[in-house]
C-alpha positions as CSV (number, residue, x, y, z in Angstrom):
1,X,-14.8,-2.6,5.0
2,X,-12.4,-5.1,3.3
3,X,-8.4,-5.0,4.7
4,X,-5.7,-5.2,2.4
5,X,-2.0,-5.5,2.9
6,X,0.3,-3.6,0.0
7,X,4.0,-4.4,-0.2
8,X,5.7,-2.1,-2.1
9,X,8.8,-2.2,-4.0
10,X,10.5,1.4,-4.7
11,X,13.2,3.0,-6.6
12,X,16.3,3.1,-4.8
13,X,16.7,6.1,-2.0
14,X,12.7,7.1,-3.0
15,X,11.0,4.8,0.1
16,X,10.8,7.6,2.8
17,X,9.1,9.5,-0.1
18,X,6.7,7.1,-1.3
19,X,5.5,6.3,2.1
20,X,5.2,10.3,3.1
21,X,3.0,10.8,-0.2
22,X,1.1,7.8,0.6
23,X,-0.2,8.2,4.3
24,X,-1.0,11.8,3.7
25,X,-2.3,11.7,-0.3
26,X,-4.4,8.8,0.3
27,X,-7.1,8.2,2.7
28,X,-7.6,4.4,2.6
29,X,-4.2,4.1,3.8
30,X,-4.0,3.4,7.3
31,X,0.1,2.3,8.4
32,X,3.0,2.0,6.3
33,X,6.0,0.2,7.7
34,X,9.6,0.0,6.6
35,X,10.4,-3.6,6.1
36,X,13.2,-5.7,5.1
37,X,13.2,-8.8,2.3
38,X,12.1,-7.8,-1.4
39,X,9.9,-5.3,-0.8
40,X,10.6,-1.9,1.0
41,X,7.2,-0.9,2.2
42,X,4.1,-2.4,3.9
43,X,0.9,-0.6,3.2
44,X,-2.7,-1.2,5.4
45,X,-5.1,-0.2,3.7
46,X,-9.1,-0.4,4.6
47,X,-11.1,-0.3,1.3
48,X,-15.2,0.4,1.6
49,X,-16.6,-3.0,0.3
50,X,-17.7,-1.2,-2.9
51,X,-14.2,-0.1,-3.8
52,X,-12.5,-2.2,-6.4
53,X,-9.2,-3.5,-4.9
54,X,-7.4,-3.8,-8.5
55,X,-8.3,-0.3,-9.2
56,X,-7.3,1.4,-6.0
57,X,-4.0,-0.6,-6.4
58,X,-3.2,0.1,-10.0
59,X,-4.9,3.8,-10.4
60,X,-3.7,5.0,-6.7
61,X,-0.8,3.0,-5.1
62,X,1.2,2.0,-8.2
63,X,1.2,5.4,-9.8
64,X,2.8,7.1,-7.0
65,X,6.3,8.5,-7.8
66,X,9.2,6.1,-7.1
67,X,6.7,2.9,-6.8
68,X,8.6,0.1,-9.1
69,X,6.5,-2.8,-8.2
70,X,3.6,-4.0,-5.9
71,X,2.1,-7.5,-4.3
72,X,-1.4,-7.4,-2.9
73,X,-2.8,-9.7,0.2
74,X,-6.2,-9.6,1.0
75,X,-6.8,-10.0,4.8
76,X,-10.0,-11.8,6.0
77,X,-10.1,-11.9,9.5
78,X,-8.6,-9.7,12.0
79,X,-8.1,-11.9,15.1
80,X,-7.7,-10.2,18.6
């Protein structure tokens, strides 16, 4: 299982959306929190280790409705 960590930019007023679409449309995502900075969203995701992580990103994350832009970090160890 590989862990990766979405931040997600949205259109203006569309962030409660995206996230509600998100945690219930797909399955690999685990917690979306509402942040502050650049992006409006943080995404957990937990990919199976066959899943390519450029695909799920482009072809199920950045295609939602509302979704302006995205940055990807891939986590490697979960500690405690």
């Amino acid at each position: 299982m590989k862990t990766i960590f979405v931040m997600v930019k949205c259109e203006l007023g569309q962030s409660y959306r995206v996230a509600d679409e998100a945690i219930q449309g797909l399955e690999p995502v685990s917690e979306i929190h509402s942040i502050s900075g650049q992006y409006d969203l943080l995404m957990k995701c937990y990919l199976p280790d066959d899943t390519d992580i450029g695909h799920f990103v482009c072809e199920h994350i950045q295609t939602l409705p509302g979704v302006r832009d995205t940055f990807t970090l891939i986590a490697f160890k979960a500690f405690g």
